[in-house]
Each structure stands twice: as C-alpha cells, then as structure tokens.
N, CA, C and O atoms as CSV, one atom per row, in Angstrom:
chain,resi,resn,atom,element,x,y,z
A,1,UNK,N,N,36.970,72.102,-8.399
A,1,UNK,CA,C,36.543,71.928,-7.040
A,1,UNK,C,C,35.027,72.117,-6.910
A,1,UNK,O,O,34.386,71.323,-6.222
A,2,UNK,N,N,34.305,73.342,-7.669
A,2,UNK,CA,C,32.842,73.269,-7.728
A,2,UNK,C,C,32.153,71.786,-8.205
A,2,UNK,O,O,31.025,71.525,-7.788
A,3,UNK,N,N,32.465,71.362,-8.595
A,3,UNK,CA,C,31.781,70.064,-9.777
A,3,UNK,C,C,31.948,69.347,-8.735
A,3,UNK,O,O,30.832,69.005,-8.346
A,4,UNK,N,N,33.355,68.631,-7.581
A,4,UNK,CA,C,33.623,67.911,-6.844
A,4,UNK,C,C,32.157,67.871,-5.488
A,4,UNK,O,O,31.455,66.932,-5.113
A,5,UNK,N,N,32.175,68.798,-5.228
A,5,UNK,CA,C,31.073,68.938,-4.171
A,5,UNK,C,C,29.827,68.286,-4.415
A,5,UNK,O,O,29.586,67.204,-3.878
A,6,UNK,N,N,28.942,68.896,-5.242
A,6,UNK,CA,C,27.865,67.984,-5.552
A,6,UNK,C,C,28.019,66.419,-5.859
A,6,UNK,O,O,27.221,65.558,-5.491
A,7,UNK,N,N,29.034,66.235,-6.499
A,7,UNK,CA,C,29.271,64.903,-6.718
A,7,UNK,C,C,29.491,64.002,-5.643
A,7,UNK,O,O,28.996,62.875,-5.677
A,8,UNK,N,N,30.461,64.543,-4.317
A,8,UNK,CA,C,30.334,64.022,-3.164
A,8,UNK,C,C,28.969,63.898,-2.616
A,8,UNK,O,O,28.257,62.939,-2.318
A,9,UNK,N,N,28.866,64.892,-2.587
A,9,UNK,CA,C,26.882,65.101,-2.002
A,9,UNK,C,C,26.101,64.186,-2.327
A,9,UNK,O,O,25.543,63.643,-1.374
A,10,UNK,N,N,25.763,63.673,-3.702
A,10,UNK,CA,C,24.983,63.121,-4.753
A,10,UNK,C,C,25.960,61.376,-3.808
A,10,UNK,O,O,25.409,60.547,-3.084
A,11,UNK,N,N,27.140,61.409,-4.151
A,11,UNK,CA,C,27.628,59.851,-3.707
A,11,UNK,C,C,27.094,59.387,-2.257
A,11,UNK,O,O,26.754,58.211,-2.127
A,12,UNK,N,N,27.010,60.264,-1.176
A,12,UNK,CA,C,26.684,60.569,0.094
A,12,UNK,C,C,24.999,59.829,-0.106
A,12,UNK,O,O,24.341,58.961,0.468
A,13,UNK,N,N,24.853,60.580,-1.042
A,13,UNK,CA,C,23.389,60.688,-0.543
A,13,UNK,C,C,22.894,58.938,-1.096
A,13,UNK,O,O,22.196,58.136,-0.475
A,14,UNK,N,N,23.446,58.801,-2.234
A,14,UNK,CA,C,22.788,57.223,-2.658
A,14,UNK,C,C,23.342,56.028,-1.888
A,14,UNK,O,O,22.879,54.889,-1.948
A,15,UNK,N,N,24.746,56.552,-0.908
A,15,UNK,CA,C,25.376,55.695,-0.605
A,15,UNK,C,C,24.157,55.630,1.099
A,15,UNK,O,O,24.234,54.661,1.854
A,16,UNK,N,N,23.453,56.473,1.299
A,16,UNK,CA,C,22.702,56.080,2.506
A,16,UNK,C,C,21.350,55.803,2.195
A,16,UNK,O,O,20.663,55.091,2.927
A,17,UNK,N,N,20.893,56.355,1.082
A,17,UNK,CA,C,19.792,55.443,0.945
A,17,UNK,C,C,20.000,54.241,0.571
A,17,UNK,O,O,19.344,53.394,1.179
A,18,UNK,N,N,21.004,53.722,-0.584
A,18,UNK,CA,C,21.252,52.525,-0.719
A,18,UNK,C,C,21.272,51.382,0.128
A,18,UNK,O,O,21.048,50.186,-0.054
A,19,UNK,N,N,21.673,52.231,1.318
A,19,UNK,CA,C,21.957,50.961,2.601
A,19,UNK,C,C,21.043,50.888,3.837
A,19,UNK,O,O,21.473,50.642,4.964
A,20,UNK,N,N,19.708,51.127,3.533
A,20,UNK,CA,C,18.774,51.511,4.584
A,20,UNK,C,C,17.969,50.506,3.992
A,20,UNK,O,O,17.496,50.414,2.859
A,21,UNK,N,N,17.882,49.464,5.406
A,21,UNK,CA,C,16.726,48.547,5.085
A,21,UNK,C,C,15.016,48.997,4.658
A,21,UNK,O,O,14.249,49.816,5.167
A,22,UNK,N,N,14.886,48.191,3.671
A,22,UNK,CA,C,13.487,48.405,3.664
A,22,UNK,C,C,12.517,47.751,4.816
A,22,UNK,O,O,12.918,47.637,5.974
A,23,UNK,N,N,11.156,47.314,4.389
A,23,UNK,CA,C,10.030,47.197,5.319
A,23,UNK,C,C,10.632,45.626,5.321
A,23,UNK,O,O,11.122,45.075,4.336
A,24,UNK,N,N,10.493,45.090,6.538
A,24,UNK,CA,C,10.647,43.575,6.624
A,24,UNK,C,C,9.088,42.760,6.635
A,24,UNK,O,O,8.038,43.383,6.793
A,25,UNK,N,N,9.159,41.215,6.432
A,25,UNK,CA,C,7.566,41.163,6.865
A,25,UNK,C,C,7.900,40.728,8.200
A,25,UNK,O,O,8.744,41.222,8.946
A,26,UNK,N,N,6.783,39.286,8.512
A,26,UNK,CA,C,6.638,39.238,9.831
A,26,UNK,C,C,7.852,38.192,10.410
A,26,UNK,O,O,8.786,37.747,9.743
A,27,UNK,N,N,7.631,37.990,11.515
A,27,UNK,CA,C,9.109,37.222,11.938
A,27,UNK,C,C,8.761,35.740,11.404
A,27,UNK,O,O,7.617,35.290,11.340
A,28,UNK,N,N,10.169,34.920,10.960
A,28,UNK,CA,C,9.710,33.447,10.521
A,28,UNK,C,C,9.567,32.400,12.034
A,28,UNK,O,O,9.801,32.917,13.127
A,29,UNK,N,N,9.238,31.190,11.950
A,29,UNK,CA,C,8.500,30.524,12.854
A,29,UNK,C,C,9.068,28.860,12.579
A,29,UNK,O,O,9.010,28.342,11.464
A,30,UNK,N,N,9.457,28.359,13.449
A,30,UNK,CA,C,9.569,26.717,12.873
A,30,UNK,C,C,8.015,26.092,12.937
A,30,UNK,O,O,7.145,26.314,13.779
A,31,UNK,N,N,7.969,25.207,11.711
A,31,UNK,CA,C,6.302,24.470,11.955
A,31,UNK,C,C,6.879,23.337,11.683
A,31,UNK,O,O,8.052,23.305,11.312
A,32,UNK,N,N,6.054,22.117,11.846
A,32,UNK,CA,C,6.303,20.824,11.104
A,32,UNK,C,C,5.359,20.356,11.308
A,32,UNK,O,O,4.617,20.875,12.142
A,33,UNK,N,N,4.917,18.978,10.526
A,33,UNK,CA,C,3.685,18.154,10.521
A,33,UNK,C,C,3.625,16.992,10.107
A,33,UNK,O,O,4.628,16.295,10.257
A,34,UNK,N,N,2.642,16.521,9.571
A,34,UNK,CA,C,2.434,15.035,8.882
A,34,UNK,C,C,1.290,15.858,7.695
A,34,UNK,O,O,0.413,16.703,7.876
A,35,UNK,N,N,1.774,15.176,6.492
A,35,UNK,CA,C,0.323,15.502,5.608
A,35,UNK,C,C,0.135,13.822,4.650
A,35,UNK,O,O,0.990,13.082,4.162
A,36,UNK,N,N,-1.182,13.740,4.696
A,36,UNK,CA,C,-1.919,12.144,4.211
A,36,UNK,C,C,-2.461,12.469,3.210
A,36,UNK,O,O,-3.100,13.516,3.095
A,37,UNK,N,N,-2.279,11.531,2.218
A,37,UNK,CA,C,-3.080,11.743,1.010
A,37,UNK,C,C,-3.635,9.822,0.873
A,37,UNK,O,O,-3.074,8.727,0.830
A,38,UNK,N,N,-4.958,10.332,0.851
A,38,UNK,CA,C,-6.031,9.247,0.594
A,38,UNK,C,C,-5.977,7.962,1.834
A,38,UNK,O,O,-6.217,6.764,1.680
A,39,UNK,N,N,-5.561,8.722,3.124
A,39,UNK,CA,C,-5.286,8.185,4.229
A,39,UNK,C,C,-3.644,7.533,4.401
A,39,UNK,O,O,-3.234,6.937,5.396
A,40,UNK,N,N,-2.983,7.782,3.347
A,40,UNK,CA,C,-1.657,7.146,3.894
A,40,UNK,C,C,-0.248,8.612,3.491
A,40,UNK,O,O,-0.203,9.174,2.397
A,41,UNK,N,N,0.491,8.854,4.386
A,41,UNK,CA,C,1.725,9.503,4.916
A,41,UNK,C,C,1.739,9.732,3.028
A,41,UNK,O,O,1.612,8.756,2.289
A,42,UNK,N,N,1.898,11.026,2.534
A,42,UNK,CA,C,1.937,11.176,1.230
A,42,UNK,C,C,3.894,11.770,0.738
A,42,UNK,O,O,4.492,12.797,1.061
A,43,UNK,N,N,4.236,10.876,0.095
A,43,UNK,CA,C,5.787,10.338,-0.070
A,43,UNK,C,C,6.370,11.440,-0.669
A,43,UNK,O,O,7.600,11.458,-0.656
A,44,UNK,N,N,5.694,12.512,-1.274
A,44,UNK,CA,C,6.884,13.680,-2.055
A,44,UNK,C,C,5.070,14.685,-1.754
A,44,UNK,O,O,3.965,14.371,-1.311
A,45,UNK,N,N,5.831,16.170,-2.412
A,45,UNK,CA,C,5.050,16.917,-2.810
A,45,UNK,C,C,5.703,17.997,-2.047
A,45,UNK,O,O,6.927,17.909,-1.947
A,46,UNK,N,N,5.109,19.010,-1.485
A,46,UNK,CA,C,5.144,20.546,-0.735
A,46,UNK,C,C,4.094,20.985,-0.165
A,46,UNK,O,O,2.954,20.811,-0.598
A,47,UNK,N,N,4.372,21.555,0.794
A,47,UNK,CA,C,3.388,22.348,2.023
A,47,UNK,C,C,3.196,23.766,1.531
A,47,UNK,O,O,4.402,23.908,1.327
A,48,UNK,N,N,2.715,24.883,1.186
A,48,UNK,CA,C,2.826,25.719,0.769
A,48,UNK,C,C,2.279,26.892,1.854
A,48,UNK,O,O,1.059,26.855,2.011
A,49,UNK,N,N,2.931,27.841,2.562
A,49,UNK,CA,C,2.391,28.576,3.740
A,49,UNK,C,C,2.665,29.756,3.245
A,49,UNK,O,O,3.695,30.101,2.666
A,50,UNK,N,N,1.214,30.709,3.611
A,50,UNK,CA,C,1.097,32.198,2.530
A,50,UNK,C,C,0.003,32.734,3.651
A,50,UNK,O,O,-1.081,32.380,4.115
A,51,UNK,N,N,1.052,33.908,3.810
A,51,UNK,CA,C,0.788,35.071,4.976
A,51,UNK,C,C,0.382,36.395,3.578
A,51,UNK,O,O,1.090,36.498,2.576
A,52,UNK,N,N,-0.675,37.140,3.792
A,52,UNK,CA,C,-0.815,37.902,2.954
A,52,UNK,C,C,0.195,39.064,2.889
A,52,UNK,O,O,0.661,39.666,3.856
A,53,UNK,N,N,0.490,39.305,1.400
A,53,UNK,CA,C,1.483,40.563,1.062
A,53,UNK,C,C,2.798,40.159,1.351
A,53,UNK,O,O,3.683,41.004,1.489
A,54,UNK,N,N,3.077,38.627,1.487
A,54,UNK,CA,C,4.294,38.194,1.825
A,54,UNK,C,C,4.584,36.722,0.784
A,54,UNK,O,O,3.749,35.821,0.708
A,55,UNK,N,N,5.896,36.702,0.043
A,55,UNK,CA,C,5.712,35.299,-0.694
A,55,UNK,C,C,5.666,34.657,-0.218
A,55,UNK,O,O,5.883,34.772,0.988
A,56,UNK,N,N,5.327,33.398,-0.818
A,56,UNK,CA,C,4.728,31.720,0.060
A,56,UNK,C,C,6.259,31.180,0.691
A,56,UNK,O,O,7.252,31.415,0.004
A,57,UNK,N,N,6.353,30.767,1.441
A,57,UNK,CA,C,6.955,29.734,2.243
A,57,UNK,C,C,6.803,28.454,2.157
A,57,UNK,O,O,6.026,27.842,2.891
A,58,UNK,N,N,7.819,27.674,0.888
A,58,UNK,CA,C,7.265,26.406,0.060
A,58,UNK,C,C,8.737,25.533,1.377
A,58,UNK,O,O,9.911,25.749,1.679
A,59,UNK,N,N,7.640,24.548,1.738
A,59,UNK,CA,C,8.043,23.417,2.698
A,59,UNK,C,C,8.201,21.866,1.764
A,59,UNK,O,O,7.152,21.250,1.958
A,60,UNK,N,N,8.834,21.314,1.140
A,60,UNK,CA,C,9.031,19.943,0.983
A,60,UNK,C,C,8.070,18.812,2.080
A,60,UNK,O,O,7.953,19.030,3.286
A,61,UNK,N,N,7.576,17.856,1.515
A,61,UNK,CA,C,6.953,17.052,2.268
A,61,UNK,C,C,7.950,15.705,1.477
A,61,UNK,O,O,8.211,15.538,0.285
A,62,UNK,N,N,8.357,14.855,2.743
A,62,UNK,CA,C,9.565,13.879,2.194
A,62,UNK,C,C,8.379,12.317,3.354
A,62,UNK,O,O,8.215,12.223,4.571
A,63,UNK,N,N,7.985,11.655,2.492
A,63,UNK,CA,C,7.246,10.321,3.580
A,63,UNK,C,C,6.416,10.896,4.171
A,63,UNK,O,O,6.594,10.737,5.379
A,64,UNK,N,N,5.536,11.529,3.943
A,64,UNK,CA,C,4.419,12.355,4.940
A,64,UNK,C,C,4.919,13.239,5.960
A,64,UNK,O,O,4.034,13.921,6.477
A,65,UNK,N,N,6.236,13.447,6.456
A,65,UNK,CA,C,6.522,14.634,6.989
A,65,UNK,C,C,7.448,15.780,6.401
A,65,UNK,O,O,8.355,15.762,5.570
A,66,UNK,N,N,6.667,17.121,7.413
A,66,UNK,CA,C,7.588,18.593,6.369
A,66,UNK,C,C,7.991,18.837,7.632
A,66,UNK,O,O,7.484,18.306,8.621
A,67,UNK,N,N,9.005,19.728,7.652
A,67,UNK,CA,C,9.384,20.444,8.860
A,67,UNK,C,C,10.497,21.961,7.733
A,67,UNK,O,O,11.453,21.903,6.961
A,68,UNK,N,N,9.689,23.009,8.242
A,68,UNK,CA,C,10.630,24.061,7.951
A,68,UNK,C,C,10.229,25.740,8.645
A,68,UNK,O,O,9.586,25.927,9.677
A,69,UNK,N,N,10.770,26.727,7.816
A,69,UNK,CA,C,10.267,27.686,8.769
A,69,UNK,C,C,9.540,28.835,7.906
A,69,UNK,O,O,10.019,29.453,6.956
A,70,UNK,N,N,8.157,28.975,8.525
A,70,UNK,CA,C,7.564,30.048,7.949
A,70,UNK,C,C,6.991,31.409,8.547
A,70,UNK,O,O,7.310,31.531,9.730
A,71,UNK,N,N,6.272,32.410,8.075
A,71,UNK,CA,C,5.784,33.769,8.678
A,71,UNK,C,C,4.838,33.445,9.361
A,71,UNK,O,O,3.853,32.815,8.974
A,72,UNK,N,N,5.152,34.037,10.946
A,72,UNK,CA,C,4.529,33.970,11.607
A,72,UNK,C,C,2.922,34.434,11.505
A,72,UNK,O,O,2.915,35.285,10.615
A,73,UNK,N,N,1.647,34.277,11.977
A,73,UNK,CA,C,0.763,35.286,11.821
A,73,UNK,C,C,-0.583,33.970,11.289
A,73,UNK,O,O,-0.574,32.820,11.727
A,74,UNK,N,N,-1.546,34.461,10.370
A,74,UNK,CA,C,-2.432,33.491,10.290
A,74,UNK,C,C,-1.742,33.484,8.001
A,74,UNK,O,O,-1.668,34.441,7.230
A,75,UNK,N,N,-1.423,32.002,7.759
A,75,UNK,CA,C,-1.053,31.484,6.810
A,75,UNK,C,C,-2.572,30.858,6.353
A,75,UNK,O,O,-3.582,30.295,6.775
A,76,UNK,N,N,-2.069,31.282,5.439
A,76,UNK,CA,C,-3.331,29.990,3.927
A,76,UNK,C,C,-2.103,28.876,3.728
A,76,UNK,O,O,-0.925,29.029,3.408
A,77,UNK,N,N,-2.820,27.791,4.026
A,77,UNK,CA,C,-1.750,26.519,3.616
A,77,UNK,C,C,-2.465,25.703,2.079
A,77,UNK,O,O,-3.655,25.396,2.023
A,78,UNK,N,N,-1.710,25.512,1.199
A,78,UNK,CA,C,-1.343,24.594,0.172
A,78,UNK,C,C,-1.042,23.452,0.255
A,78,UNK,O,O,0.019,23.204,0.827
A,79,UNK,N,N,-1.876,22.302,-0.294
A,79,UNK,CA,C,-1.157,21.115,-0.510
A,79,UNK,C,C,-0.671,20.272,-1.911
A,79,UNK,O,O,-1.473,19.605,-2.564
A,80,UNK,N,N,1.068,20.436,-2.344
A,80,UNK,CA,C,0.499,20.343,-4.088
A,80,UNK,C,C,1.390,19.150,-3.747
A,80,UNK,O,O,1.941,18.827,-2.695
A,81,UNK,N,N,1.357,18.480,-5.212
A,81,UNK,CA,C,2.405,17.444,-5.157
A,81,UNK,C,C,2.181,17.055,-6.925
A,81,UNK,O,O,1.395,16.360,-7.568
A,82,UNK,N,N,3.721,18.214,-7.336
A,82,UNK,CA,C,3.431,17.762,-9.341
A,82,UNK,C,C,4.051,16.793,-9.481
A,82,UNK,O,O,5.040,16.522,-8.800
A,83,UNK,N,N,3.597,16.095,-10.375
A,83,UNK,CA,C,4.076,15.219,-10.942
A,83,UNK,C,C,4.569,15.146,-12.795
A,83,UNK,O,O,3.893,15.934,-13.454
A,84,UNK,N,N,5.241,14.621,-13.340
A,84,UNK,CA,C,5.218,14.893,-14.706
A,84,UNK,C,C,4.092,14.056,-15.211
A,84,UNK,O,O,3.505,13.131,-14.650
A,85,UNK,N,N,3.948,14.489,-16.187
A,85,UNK,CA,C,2.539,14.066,-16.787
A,85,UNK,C,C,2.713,13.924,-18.281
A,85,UNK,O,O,3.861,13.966,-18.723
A,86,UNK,N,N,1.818,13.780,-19.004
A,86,UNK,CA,C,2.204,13.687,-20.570
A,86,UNK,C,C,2.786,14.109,-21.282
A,86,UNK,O,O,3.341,14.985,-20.620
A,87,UNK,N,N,3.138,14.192,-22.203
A,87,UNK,CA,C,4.003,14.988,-22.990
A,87,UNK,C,C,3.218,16.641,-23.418
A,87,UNK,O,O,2.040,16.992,-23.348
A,88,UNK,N,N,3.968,17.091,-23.689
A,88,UNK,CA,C,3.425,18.632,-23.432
A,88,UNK,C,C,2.927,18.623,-25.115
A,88,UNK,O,O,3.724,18.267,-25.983
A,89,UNK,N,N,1.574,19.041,-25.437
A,89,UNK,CA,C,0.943,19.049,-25.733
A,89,UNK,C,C,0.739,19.857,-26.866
A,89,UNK,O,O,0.052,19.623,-27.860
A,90,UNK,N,N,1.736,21.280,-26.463
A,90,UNK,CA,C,2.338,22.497,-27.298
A,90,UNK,C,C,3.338,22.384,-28.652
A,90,UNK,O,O,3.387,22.861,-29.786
A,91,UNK,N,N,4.271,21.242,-27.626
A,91,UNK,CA,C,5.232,20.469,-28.696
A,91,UNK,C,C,6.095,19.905,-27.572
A,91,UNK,O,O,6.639,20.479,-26.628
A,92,UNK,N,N,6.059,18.101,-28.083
A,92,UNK,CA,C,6.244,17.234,-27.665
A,92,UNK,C,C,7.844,17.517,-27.497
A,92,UNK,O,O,8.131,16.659,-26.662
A,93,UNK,N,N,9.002,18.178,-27.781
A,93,UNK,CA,C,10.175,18.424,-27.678
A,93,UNK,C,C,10.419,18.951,-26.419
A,93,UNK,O,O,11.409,18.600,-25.776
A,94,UNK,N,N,9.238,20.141,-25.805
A,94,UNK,CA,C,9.134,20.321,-24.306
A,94,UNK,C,C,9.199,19.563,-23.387
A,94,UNK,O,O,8.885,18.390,-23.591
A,95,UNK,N,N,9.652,20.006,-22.001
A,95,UNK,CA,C,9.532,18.796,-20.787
A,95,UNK,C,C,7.693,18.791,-20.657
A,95,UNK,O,O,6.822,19.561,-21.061
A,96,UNK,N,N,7.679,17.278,-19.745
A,96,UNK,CA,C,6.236,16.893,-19.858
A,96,UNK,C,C,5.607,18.267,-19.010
A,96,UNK,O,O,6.064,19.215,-18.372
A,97,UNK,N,N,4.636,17.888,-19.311
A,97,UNK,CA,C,3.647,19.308,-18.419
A,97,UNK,C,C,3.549,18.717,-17.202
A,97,UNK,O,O,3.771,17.506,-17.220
A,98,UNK,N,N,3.267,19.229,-16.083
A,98,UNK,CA,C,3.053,18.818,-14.541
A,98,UNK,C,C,2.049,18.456,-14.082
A,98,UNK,O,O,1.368,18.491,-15.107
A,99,UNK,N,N,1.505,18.181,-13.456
A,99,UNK,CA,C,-0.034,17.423,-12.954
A,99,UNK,C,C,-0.122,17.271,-11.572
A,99,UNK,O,O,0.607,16.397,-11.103
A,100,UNK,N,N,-1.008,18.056,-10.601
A,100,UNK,CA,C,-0.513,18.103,-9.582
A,100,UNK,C,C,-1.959,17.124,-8.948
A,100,UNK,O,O,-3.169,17.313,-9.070
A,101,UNK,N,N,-1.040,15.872,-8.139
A,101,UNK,CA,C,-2.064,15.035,-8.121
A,101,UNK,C,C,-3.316,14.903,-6.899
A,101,UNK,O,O,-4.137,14.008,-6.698
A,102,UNK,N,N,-3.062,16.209,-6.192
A,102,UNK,CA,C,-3.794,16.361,-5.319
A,102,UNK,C,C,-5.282,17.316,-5.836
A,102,UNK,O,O,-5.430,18.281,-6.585
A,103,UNK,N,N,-6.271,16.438,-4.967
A,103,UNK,CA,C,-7.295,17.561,-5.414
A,103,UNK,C,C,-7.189,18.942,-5.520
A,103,UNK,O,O,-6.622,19.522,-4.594
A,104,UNK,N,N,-7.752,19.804,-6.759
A,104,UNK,CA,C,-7.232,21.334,-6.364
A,104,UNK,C,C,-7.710,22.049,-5.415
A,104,UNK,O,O,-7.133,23.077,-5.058
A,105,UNK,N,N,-9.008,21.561,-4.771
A,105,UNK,CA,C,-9.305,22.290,-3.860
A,105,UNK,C,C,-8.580,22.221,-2.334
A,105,UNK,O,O,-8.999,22.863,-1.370
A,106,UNK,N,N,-7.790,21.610,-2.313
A,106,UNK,CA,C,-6.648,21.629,-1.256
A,106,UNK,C,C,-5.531,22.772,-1.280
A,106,UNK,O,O,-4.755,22.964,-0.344
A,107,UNK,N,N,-5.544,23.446,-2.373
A,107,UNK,CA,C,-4.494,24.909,-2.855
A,107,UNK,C,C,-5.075,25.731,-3.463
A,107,UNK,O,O,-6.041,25.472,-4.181
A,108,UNK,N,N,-4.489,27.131,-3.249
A,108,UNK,CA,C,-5.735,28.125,-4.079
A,108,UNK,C,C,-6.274,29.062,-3.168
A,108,UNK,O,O,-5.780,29.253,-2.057
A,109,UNK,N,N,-7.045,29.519,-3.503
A,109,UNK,CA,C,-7.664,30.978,-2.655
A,109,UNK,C,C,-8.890,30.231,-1.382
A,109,UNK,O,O,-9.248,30.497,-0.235
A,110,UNK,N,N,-9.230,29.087,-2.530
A,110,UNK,CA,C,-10.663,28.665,-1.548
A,110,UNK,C,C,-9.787,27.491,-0.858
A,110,UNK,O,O,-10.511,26.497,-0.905
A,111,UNK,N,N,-8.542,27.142,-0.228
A,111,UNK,CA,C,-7.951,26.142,0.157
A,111,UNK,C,C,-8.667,25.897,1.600
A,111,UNK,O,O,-8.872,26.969,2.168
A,112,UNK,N,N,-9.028,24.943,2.216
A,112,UNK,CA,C,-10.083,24.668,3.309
A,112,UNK,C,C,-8.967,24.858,4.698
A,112,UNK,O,O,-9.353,24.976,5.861
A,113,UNK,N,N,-7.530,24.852,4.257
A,113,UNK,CA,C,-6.455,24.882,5.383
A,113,UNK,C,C,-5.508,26.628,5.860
A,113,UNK,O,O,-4.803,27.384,5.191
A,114,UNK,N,N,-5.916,26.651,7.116
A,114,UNK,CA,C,-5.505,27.861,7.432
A,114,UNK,C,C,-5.104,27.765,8.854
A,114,UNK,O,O,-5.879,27.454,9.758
A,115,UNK,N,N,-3.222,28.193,9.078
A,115,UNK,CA,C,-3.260,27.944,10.169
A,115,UNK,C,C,-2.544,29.396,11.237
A,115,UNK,O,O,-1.355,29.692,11.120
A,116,UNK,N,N,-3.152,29.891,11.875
A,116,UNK,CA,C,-2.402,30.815,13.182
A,116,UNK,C,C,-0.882,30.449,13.411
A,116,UNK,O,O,-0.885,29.421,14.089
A,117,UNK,N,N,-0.048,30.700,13.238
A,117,UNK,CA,C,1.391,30.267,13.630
A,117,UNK,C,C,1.949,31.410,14.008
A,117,UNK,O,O,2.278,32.432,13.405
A,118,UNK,N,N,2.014,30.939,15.490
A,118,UNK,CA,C,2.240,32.151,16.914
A,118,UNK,C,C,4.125,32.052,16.291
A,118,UNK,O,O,4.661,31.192,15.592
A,119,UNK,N,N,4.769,33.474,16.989
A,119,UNK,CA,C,5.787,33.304,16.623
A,119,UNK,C,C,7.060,32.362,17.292
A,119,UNK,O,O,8.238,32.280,16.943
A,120,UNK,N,N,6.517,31.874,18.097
A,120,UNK,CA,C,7.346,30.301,19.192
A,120,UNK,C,C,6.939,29.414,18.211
A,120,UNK,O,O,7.750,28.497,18.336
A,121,UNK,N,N,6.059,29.066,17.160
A,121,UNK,CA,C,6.644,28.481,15.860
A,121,UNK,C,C,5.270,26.964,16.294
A,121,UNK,O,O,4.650,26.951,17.358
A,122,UNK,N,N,5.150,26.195,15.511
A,122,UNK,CA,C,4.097,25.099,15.644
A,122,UNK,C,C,4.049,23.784,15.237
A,122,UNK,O,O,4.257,23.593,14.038
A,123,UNK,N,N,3.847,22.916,15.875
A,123,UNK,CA,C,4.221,21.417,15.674
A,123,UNK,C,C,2.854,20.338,16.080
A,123,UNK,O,O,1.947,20.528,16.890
A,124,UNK,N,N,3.105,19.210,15.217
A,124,UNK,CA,C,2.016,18.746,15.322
A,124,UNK,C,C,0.576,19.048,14.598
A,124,UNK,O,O,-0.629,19.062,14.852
A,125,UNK,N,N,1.847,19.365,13.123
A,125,UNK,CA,C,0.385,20.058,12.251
A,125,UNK,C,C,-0.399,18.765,11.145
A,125,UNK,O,O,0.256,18.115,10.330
A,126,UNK,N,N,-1.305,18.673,11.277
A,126,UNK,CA,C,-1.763,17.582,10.191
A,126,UNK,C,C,-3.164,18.036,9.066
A,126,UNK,O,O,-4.219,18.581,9.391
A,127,UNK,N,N,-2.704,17.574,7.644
A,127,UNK,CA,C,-3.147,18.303,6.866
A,127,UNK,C,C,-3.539,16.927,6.050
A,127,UNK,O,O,-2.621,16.371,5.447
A,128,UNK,N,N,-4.947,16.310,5.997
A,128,UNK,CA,C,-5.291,15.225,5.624
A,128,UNK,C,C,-5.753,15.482,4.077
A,128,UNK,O,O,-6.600,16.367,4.201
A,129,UNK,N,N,-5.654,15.204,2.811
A,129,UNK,CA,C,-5.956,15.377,1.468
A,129,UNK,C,C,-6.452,14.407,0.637
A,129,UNK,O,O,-6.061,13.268,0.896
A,130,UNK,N,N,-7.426,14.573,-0.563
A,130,UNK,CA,C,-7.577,13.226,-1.288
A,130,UNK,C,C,-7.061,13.432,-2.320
A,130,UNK,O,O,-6.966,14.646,-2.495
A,131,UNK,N,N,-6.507,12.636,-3.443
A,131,UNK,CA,C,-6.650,12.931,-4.793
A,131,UNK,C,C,-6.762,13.033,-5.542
A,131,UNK,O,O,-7.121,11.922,-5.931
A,132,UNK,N,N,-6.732,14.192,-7.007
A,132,UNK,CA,C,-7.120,14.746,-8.142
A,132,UNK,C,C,-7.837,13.445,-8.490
A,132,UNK,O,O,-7.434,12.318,-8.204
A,133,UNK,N,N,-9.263,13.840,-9.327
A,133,UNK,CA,C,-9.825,12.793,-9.789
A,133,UNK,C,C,-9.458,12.382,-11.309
A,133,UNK,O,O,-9.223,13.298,-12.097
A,134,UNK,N,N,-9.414,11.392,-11.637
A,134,UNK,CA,C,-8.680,10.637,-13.351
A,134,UNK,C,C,-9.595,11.054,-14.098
A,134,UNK,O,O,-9.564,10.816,-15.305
C-alpha cells in the first residue's frame, strides 16, 4: 500500500501536465490573391506566409490564384515555384534536384513582400514576380 501512493501521485501528476495546453500562436486568418510571374497569372508554385516564431503557412498557387488560411499579425510572404531540374549531380540515381524558378529575391529574409493580416482575414492580395535568370 506504501509503494501504491506515490505511484498514484506520480500518475496524477503526469496525467495533468500531460494534458495542459501549451502556448498557442496567433489566431489563423483566411487570405487569398492572384500572384503573376513575368506579367501573366503564374500556373503552379506556393505562397509562403511567415509570422515570426511561428512555422510558415505554405498556400498552393493553382492558375495564378491561392486562397488559404494563415497567422494573423504582420507575415513575410514567399514566392517559390520548384521545379525539377537536372539530374542530381551527387548521383544521378537521385530524384532531379529542384530549381525554383522564381527570382530568389522574391523569398528569403530580404523578400520585398510583407503583409498585415488583421484577424477578419484578407483578400485581394497581389504579389507580382519575375523570373530566376538562365
């Protein structure tokens, strides 16, 4: 019966920390947009929306439009779009390496796109791009 006690105690105790939410981030938001590459509606790729200390919020872009939902607050936006590319280089038995055909300075730390997204969510976003040079 001594041994039983702590052991309850000890089960008690992990069984409530176990189940106590941690820190959440900020609330998510519907956005959608149009994004252009080299002036025309750009047919595949991803939107990439990054609230700091929170992972990115990767949006599909399908015919020049994305629509999905990200953290509210002020986002760094991304514009990638990989493509396969040559044979991998390491050893040709690998899948091809990726090539992302948008200029890089459209993604990244120095990305020129940054948008406020109040938490009633934002529409009518347009994110114009050129691309990667050959």
């Amino acid at each position: 019966m001594k041994r039983l006690v702590p052991l309850l105690l000890f089960l008690f105790v992990v069984g409530v920390v176990g189940c106590t939410k941690g820190p959440t981030g900020p609330a998510l938001a519907k956005v959608s947009g149009t994004v252009n590459l080299d002036g025309k509606p750009m047919q595949d790729g991803e939107v990439r929306f990054e609230v700091a200390g929170q992972p990115s919020k990767i949006i599909p872009v399908k015919d020049g439009a994305f629509s999905g939902d990200v953290y509210s607050g002020k986002n760094r936006v991304d514009v990638v779009w990989e493509k396969d590319g040559g044979p991998n280089p390491m050893d040709p038995k690998l899948p091809p390496i990726k090539v992302n055909v948008v200029d890089p300075k459209f993604s990244g730390m120095n990305s020129p796109f940054s948008v406020e997204v109040p938490s009633s969510g934002k529409t009518d976003m347009k994110f114009d791009v050129t691309s990667a040079r050959k």
